[in-house]
N, C-alpha and C positions, 0 to 999 in steps of 0.2 A: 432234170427230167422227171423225177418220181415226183418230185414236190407237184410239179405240172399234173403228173396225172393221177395224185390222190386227191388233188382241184375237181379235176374231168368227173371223177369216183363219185366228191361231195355233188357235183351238178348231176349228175345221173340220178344219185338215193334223191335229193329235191325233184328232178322230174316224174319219179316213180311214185314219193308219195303223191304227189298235186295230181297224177294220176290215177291211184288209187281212191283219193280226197272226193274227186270226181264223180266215184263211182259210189262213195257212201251216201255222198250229196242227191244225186241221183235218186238214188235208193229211196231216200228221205223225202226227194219233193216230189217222185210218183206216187209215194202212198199217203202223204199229204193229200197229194190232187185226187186219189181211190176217196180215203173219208172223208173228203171236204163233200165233193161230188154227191157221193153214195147219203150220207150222212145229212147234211144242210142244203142240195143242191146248188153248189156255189164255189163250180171248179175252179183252180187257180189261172187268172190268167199267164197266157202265155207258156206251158208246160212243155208243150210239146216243141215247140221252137227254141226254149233251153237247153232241152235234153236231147236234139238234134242238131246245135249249134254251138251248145258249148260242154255240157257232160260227156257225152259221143265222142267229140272231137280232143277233147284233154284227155280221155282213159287209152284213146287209139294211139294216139301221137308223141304226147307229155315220153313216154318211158320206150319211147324205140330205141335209144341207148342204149338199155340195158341189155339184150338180145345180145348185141355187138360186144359188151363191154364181158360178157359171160360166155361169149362166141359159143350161144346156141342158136346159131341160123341153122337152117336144114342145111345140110351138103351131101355130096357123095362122093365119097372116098376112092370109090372102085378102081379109076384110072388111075390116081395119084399113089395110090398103094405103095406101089411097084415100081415105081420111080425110087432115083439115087434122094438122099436126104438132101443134098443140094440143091438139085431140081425143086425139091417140092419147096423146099425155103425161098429160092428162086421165084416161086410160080405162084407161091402164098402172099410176099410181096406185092406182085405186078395185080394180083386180085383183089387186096387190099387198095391197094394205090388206084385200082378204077372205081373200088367203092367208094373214097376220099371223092376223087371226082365227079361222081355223079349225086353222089347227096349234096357236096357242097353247090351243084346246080339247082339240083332241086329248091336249098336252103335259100339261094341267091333270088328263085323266080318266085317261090312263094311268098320270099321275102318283099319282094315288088309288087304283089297282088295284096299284100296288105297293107302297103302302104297307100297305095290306090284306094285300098277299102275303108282305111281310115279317115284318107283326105277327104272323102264323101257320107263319111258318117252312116256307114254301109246298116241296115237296119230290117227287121223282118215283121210284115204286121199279121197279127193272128186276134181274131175278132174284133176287137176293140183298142187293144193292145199292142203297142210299138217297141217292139227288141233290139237293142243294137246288136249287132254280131259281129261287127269290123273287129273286137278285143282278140275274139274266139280265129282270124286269120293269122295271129304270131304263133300260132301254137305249131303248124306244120313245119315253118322257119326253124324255130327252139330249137323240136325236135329234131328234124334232118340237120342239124349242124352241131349239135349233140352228139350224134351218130357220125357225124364226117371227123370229130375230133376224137372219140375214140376208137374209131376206123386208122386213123393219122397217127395215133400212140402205137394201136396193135401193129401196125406196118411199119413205124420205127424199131419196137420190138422184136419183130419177123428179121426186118434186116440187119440189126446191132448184135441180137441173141441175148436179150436182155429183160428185165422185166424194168418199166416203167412206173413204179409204183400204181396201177390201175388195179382194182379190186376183181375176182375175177379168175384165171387161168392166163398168163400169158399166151402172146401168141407161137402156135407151135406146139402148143402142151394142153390139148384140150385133154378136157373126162371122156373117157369112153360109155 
């Protein structure tokens, strides 16, 4: 199991840089397309349908992992406080275990809406200029199923009382 989930660990820091990657890229071909513009009047085509379709979508997505894997989601403690340690082990569990659930939905339908996008060569035209974006639909997949396997480790963790080798706080033992 740890071996498993210092696997999960390496797939996450990969998600987070390509996320980050994302965002320098970005960075780089909006102020490309600023002095190209500004400069030679001779915007880059296609800017704005990149940086809407695929920088956007890789800096959101790529590293949702990580939140889970560092269990800093918001929550509130208030009720659970006061509860016996069991209950809340108990309750930490069954809340992980519908996280699992619902991301691996999520992972499953957007995993089908890409493939759909790919089968069609899903594309966005912006003046002159034709974008594929069908690449930029795995990203939502990656990521939500990313997050349903470190959801899946932290809930093995919750219920064995173990750490999993996942980088991180186990689950149960977060930072105040």
């Amino acid at each position: 199991m740890r071996t498993f989930g210092r696997g999960i660990g390496l797939l996450t820091r990969g998600l987070v840089l390509l996320g980050g990657a994302s965002v320098a890229l970005m960075m780089l071909h909006v102020s490309a397309e600023i002095v190209l513009r500004a400069a030679f009047n001779r915007p880059l085509p296609g800017t704005i349908t990149i940086v809407a379709n695929y920088y956007m979508i890789f800096a959101a997505f790529a590293p949702l992992a990580l939140l889970e894997q560092r269990d800093e989601h918001i929550s509130v403690d208030i009720f659970t406080a006061a509860l016996p340690a069991r209950t809340r082990r108990l309750l930490e569990v069954a809340v992980r275990g519908l996280t699992v659930a619902v991301l691996t939905l999520l992972a499953l339908r957007t995993g089908a809406e890409a493939l759909a996008k790919a089968a069609i060569g899903a594309s966005v035209t912006q003046g002159a200029s034709s974008v594929p974006v069908w690449p930029a639909y795995f990203v939502l997949p990656l990521g939500a199923g990313a997050m349903a396997l470190v959801a899946a480790i932290r809930m093995a963790e919750a219920a064995m009382g173990g750490d999993a080798g996942l980088p991180g706080p186990p689950a149960g033992e977060r930072a105040e």
